[in-house]
C-alpha positions, 0 to 999 in steps of 0.5 A: 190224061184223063187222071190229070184232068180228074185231079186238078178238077178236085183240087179246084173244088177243094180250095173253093169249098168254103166252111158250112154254116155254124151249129150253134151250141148256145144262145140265138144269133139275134142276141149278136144283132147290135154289137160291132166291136168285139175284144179277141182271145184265142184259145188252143187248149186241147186242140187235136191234130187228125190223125193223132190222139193228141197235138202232143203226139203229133209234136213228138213225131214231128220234133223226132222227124226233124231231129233225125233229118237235121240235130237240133232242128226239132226245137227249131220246128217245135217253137216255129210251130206254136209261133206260127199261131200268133205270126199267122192264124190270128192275124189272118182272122182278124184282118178277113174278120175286119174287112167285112162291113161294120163289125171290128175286133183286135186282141187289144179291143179292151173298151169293148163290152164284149170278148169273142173268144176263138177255141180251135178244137182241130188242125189238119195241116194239109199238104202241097207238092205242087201237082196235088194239094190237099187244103188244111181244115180246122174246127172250132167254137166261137163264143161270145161273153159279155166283159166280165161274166164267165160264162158265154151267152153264144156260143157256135160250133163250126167244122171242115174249115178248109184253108188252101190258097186260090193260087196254089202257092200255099207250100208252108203249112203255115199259109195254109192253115191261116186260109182256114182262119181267114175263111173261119172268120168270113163264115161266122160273119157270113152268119151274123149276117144272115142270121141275127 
């Protein structure tokens, strides 16, 4: 009992731990003091998967995995993998990125004098089997340019990004890991606020 007890206690705790504040990199936060609007990109060059030398590792594994269990299933998982970035993680950042007060950002912000830039540098996908859970964690570098200039004039690193649903009906990896963005998005914000 006392192990149920301990567990659930821990799984608790780990989808209320939220992401800690950002190392910045480059630039001050008050240079983020009078811009509202941002134009959004998402950038998943050279991401890693924990536990894997490289994403392409991991994708080898998994794609074999699914072949062996079902023919043909492995491309099925392969392309579900990287449409979930687009179907799921973005639009979870933007819409907790959107409901925060004053500031805005949209992939098709194209007046916006200023481009925020997302560069996920993590994935750890978690688990879910219903008793016990394990939240998903991401990395990332959010960096901000002004249109036109290619190199950022902020630039902020954030790590251990947990993503777990309150409820606990995260069982797709999916869910879980557009919690991370969605809390990604509230801790920069959270930041901005504090900070600039």
């Amino acid at each position: 009992m006392k192990k149920i007890i301990a567990a659930t206690f821990l799984v608790l705790i780990t989808g209320i731990i939220t992401a800690q504040k950002g190392k910045v990199l480059e630039g001050k936060w008050k240079s983020l003091s009078n811009i509202e609007r941002f134009d959004l990109e998402f950038d998943y060059s050279e991401v890693t998967v924990d536990d894997f030398e490289t994403e392409e590792d991991y994708i080898q594994v998994k794609v074999k995995e699914k072949e062996e269990d079902e023919p043909g299933q492995g491309a099925v998982w392969k392309k579900k993998y990287f449409a979930d970035r687009e179907a799921h993680y973005e639009p979870k950042f933007i819409e907790s990125f959107n409901k925060r007060g004053d500031w805005q950002a949209g992939k098709d912000f194209n007046d916006s004098d200023y481009i925020l830039k997302v560069h996920t540098t993590l994935l750890y996908h978690g688990w879910n089997v219903g008793v016990m859970r394990k939240a998903a964690r991401i990395n990332a570098v959010i960096a901000v340019y002004k249109r036109g200039e290619d190199t950022p004039f902020f630039k902020v690193q954030y790590e251990n990004v947990k993503g777990a649903d309150a409820m606990g009906y995260d069982f797709a990896i999916h869910s879980r890991v557009a919690e991370g963005y969605a809390k990604l998005a509230k801790a920069f914000l959270k930041d901005v606020k504090k900070r600039a």
